[in-house]
C-alpha positions in Angstrom: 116.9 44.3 21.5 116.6 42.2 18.4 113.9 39.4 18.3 112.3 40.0 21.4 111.9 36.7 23.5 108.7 37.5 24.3 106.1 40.3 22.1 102.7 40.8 23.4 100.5 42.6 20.5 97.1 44.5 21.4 96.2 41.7 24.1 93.1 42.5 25.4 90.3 40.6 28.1 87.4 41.5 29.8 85.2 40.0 32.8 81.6 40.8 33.4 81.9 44.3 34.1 85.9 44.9 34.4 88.2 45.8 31.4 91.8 43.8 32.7 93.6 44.3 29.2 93.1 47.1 27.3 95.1 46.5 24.0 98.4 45.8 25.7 101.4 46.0 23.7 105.2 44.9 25.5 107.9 43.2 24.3 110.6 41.2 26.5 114.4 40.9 25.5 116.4 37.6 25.7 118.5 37.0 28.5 117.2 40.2 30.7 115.4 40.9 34.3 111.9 42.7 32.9 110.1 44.3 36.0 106.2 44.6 35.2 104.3 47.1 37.9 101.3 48.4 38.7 98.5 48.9 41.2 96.3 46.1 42.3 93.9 45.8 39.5 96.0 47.2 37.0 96.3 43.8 35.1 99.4 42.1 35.6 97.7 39.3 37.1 95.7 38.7 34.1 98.8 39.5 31.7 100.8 36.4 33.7 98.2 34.0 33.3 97.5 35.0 29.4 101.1 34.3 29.0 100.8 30.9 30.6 97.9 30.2 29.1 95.6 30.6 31.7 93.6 32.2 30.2 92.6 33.0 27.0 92.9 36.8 25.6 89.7 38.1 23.8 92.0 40.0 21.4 95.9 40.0 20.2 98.3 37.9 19.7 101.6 36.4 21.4 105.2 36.0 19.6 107.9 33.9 21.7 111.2 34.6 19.3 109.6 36.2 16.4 107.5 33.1 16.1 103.5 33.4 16.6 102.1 31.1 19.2 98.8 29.9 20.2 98.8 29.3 24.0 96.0 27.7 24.3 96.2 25.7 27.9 99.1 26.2 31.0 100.1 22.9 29.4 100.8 24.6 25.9 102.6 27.3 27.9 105.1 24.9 29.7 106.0 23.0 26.5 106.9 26.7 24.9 109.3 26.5 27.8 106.8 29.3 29.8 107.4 28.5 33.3 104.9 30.8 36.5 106.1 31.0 39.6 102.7 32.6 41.2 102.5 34.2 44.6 100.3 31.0 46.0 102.6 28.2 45.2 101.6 25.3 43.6 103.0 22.5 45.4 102.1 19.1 46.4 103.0 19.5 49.9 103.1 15.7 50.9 105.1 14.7 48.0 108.8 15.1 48.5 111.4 17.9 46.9 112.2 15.5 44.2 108.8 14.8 43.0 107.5 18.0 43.0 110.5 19.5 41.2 109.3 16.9 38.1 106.7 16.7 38.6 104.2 14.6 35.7 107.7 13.3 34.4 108.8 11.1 36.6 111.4 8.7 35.2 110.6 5.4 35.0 111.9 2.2 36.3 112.4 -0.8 33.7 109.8 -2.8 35.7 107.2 0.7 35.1 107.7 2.3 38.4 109.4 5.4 39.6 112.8 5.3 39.0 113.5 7.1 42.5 117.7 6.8 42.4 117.5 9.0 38.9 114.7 11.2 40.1 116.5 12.0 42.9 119.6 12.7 41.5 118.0 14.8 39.0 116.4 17.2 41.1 119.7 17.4 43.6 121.7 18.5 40.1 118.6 21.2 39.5 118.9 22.5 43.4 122.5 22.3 42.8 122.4 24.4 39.8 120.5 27.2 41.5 123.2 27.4 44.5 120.7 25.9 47.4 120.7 23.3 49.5 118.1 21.1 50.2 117.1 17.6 50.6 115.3 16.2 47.8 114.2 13.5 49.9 112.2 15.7 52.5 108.5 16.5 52.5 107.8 19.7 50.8 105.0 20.2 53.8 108.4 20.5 56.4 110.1 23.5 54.3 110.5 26.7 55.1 108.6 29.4 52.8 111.6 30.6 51.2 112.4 27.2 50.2 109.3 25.8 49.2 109.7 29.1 46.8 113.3 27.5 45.5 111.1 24.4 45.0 109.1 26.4 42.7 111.6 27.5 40.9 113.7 24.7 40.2 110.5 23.0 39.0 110.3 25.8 36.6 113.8 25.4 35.5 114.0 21.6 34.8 111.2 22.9 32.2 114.4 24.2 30.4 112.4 26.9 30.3 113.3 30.2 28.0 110.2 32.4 29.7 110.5 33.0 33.9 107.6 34.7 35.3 107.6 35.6 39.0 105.0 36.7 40.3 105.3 38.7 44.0 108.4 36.3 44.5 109.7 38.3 47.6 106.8 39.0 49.6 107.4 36.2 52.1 111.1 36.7 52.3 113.5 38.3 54.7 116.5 40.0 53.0 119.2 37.3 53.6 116.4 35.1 51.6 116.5 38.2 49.1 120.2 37.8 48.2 119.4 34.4 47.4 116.8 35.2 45.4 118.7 37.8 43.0 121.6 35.4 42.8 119.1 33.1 41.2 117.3 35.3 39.2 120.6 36.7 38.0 122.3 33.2 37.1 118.8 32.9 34.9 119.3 35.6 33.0 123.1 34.8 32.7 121.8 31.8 30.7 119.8 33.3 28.4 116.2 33.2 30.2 114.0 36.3 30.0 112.9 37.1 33.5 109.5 38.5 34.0 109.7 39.8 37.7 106.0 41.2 39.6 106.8 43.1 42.5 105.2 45.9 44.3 108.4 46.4 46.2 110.4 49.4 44.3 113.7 48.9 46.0 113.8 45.3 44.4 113.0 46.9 41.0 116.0 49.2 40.7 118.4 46.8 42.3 117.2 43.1 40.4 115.7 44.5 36.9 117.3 45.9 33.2 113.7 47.3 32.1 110.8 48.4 33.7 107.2 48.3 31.9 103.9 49.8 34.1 100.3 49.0 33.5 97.7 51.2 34.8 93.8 50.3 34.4 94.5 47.5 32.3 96.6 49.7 29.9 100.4 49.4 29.0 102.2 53.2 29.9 105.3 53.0 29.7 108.6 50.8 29.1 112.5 52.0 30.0 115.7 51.2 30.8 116.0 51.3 34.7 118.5 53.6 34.2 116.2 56.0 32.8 113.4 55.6 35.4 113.2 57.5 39.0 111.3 56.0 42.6 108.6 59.1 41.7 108.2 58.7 38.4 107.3 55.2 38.4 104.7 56.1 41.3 102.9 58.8 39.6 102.4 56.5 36.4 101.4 53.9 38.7 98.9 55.6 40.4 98.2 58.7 38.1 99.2 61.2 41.2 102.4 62.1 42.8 102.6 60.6 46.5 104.3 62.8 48.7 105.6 60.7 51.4 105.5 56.9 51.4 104.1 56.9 55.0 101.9 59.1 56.1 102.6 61.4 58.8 101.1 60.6 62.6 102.2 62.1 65.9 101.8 59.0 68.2 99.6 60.0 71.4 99.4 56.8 73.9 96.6 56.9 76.4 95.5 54.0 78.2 96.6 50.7 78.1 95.2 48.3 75.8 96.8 45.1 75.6 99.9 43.5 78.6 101.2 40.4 77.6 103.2 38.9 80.2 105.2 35.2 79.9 103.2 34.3 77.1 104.7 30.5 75.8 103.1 28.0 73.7 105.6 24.9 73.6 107.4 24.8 70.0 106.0 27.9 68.6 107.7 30.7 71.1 108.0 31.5 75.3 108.6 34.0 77.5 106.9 36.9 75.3 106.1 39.8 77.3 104.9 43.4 76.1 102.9 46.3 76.3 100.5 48.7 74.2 98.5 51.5 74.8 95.6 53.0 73.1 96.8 54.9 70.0 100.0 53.1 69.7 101.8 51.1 66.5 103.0 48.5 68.0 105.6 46.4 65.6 106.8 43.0 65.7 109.0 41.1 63.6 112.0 38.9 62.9 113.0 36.3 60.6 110.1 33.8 59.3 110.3 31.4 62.0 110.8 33.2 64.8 107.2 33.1 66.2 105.9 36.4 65.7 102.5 35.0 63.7 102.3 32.4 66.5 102.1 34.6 69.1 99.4 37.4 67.7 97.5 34.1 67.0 97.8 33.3 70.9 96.6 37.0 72.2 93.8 36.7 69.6 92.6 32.6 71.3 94.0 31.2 67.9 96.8 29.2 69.6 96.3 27.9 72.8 99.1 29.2 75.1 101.2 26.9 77.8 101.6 29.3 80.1 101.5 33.4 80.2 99.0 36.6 80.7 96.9 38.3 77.9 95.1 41.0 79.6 92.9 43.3 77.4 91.3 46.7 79.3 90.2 45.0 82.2 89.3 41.7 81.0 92.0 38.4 81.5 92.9 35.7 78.9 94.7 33.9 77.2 91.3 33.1 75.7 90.6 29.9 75.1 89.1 30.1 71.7 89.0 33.7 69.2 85.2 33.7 70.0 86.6 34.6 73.6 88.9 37.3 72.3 86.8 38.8 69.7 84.0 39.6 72.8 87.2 41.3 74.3 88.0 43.2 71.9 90.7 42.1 69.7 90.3 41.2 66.3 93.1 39.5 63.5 93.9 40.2 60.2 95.7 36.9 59.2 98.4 36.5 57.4 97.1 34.3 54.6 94.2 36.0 53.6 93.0 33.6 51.1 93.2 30.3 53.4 92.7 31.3 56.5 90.6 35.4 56.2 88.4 35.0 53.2 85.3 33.4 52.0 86.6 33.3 48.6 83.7 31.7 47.4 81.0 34.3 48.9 79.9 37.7 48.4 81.9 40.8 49.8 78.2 41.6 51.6 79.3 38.5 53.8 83.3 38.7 53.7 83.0 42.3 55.0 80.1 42.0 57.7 81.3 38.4 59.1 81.9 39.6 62.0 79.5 41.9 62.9 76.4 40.2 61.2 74.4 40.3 64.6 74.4 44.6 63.9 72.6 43.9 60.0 70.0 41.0 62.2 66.5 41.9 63.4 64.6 39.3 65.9 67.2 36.5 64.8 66.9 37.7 61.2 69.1 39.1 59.2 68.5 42.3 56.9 70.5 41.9 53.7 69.2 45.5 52.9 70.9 46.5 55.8 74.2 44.3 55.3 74.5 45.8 51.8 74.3 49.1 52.5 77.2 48.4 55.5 79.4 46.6 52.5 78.9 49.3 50.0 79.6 52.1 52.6 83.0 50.6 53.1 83.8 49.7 49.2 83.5 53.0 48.8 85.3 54.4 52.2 87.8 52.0 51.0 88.5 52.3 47.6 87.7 48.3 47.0 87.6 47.7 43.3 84.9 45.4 42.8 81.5 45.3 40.8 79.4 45.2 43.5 78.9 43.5 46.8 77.6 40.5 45.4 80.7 40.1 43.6 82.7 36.9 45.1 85.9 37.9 47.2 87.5 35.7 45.1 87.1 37.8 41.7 89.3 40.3 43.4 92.7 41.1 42.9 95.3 40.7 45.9 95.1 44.0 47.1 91.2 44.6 47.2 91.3 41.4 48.9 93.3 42.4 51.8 90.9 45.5 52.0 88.2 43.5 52.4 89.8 42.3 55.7 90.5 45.8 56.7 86.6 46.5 56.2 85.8 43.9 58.3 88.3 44.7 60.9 86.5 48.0 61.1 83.0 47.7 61.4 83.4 46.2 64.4 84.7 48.6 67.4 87.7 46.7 69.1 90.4 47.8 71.2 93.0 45.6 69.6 93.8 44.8 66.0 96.4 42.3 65.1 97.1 43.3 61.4 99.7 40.5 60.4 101.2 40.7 57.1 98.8 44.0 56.4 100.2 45.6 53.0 101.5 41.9 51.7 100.6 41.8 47.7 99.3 45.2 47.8 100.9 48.2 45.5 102.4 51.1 46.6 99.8 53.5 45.8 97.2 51.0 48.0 99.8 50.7 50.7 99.4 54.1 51.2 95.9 53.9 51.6 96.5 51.3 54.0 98.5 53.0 55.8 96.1 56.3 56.6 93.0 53.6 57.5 95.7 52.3 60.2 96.4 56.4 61.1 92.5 56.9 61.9 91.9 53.8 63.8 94.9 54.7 65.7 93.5 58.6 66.6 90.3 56.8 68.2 92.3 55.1 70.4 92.3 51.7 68.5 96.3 49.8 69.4 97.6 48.0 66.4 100.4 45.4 67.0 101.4 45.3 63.5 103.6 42.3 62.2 105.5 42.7 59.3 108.5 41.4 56.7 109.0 44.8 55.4 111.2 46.9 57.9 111.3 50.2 56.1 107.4 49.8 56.6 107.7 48.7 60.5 110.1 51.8 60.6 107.7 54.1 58.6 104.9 53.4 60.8 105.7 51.7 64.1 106.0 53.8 67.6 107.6 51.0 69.1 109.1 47.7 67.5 109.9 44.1 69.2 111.6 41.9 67.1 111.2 38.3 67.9 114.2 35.8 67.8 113.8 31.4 67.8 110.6 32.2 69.9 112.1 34.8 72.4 111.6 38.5 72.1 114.5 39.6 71.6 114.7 43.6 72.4 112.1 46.3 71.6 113.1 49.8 70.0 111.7 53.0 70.8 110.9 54.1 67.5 109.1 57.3 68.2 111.1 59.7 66.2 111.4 57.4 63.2 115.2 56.5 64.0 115.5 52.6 64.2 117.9 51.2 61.6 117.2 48.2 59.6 120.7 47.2 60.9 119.4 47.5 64.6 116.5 45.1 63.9 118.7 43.0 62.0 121.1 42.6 64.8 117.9 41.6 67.3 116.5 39.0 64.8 119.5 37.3 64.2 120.7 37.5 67.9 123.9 39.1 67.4 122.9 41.8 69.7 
């Protein structure tokens, strides 16, 4: 390759009990699409934020163009022209398009204000430059996901930046957002920038990137061509095992019903919304972001106050008014954004993972902590959940043993409906999986799971039925039972063509 763009030599770090860099050694080319994967924990998290300067390595050494840098502070980083687009974006959401895309250089008026005309103009030749469309002038709070995430990454770019890290960049999007995406990341490396693209999603890998590097345990294993690389090899150095199949098997057995839903509308958010699902049953819904699939999980669980409509769960009638209601029902949510609105970031996994079944680890209005650690530590180990123990604070963890976390707590309570929106969102394909067999037992004990998702091969892979939601309506549901639903059929549904 030359002078690599990028050369990371023995960089390794270490928390209080957890070795995240183990003596990594990786090298990007200029001008190329660099894919970096690995399970959750693995590293890369820690490897990004090294790079931007983050964080500071105990050991090693970084070249950017044969030239050895000290990146001392994300400040350092972005002058080397090292621009992060991270997973949670980092946006000032009631500042407009223009301001955030430059923002802390601002131009400035001859009178010391914000020159506005020339900031403006600026960022519309940046949004320009990346093929997108949107108004400079509009609150970044009123944008869609996907273009808050153009945002980001025009903000990166008017860094002139030679270094483009994105971390988990698709995990929001829907695959017309995709295209735009790749077009992007393409024209970047077209122009000379490195690309350093995170994504647990394989597909994107072998379609977007020129060379593939995996980390495992904190420790570099391998770097290729694409070309050169196969969907099962990069699993088993992922994961250290072979995965059969990428879903596992389940032979769906309804019983009773769980969960009607009948005219549910809440003005502005969706109406109308009618379905059914029994005990044991996979229930998928999705559609584009937008489309009010979130909104109206949040409305069977008391979340979102419906307008008008039926929740009925075994024998007991909602909507309910608030989820206190609908937990003592027996449905529980796993939300979508697990770090603003599921976890206690701040707090022990003793209290993320029991906070909703405290009263069971209580005694005469007093609660046993033995008792609640022994219930956490059962399920950190049923689960898998990387962590040091369960005082460790949720927020320590990576994305993956985060979401988890929410699964543990989702199951030591006994409910009759679990919402799981967004479930495998940030989590690799080796935890997926794991995922994926937790949502197989709770469905053999009679637990229904209306699972929303952005991922159709996985709504395919595991749903027994699918309703796909379009501009608030549901638009059609598919009897997936024998695994036969097209992505194209979905498609069709979400976009209303059909």
């Amino acid at each position: 390759m030359g002078v690599p763009r990028i050369r990371f030599r023995s960089i390794s770090k270490s928390y209080p009990g957890v070795r995240a860099l183990d003596g990594v050694d990786l090298a990007l080319a200029p001008g190329s699409v660099h894919a970096l994967v690995g399970e959750n924990g693995a590293g890369k998290s820690t490897l990004i934020k090294v790079l931007a300067g983050a964080v500071q390595p105990d050991s090693g050494d970084i070249e950017l163009d044969g030239v050895q840098v000290a990146i001392r502070t994300a400040r350092a980083g972005r002058s080397q022209g090292i621009a992060v687009v991270y997973q949670e974006f980092n946006l000032a959401r009631d500042m407009t398009v223009a301001e955030n895309v430059f923002l802390g250089c601002w131009p400035q008026s001859r009178w010391g204000g914000v020159n506005y005309p020339a900031l403006n103009a600026e960022a519309g030749r940046v949004l320009a430059g990346l093929g997108v469309s949107i108004p400079v002038t509009s609150p970044v709070r009123g944008l869609s996901v996907a273009r808050q995430q153009m945002v980001e990454i025009a903000k990166a770019l008017a860094q002139d930046a030679r270094v483009l890290v994105l971390d988990e960049p698709s995990a929001v999007l829907m695959p017309d957002e995709l295209r735009t995406l790749f077009r992007v990341v393409c024209d970047a490396r077209a122009r000379g920038i490195s690309v350093l693209y995170v994504s647990h999603r394989l597909s994107e890998i072998f379609e977007i990137a020129d060379t593939v590097s995996v980390l495992r345990d904190g420790r570099h294993v391998s770097t290729r061509p694409i070309a050169e690389v196969t969907r099962d090899l990069l699993v088993r150095e992922m994961v250290g095992r072979p995965l059969t199949d990428e879903f596992p098997a389940r032979v769906a057995h309804c019983g009773q019903l769980a969960l009607r839903v009948q005219g549910l509308t809440a003005k502005g958010r969706f109406r109308g919304v009618g379905f059914d699902v029994h005990a044991g049953e996979v229930f998928g819904l999705t559609g584009l972001i937008g489309s009010g699939r979130t909104s109206v999980a949040q409305a069977i669980f008391g979340e979102v106050r419906p307008s008008a409509g039926k929740v009925q769960v075994g024998s007991t009638i909602g909507p309910f008014r608030n989820p206190r209601r609908g937990l003592a029902a027996g449905v529980m949510l796993l939300p979508e954004d697990r770090k603003q609105a599921g976890l206690l970031l701040e707090r022990p996994l003793r209290e993320n993972i029991t906070l909703a079944s405290r009263s069971e680890s209580a005694r005469l209005g007093f609660l046993n902590l033995a008792r609640e650690r022994d219930v956490a530590a059962r399920y950190l180990a049923e689960l898998r959940i990387r962590a040091v123990s369960t005082e460790a604070a949720a927020g320590t963890l990576s994305g993956g043993n985060q979401q988890k976390v929410l699964l543990a707590r989702c199951m030591t309570r006994a409910v009759r409906v679990l919402l799981l929106d967004e479930p495998t969102r940030g989590v690799d394909v080796g935890g997926k999986y794991e995922i994926y067999q937790l949502i197989n037992r709770l469905v053999a004990k009679g637990v229904a799971i209306v699972m929303i998702s952005s991922e159709l091969p996985e709504i395919i892979g595991m749903c027994d039925r699918i309703g796909v939601m379009h501009e608030g309506r549901l638009a059609g549901v598919l009897d997936n039972r024998s695994r036969q639903v097209t992505q194209e059929e979905i498609m069709r549904l979400a976009a209303g063509t059909r």
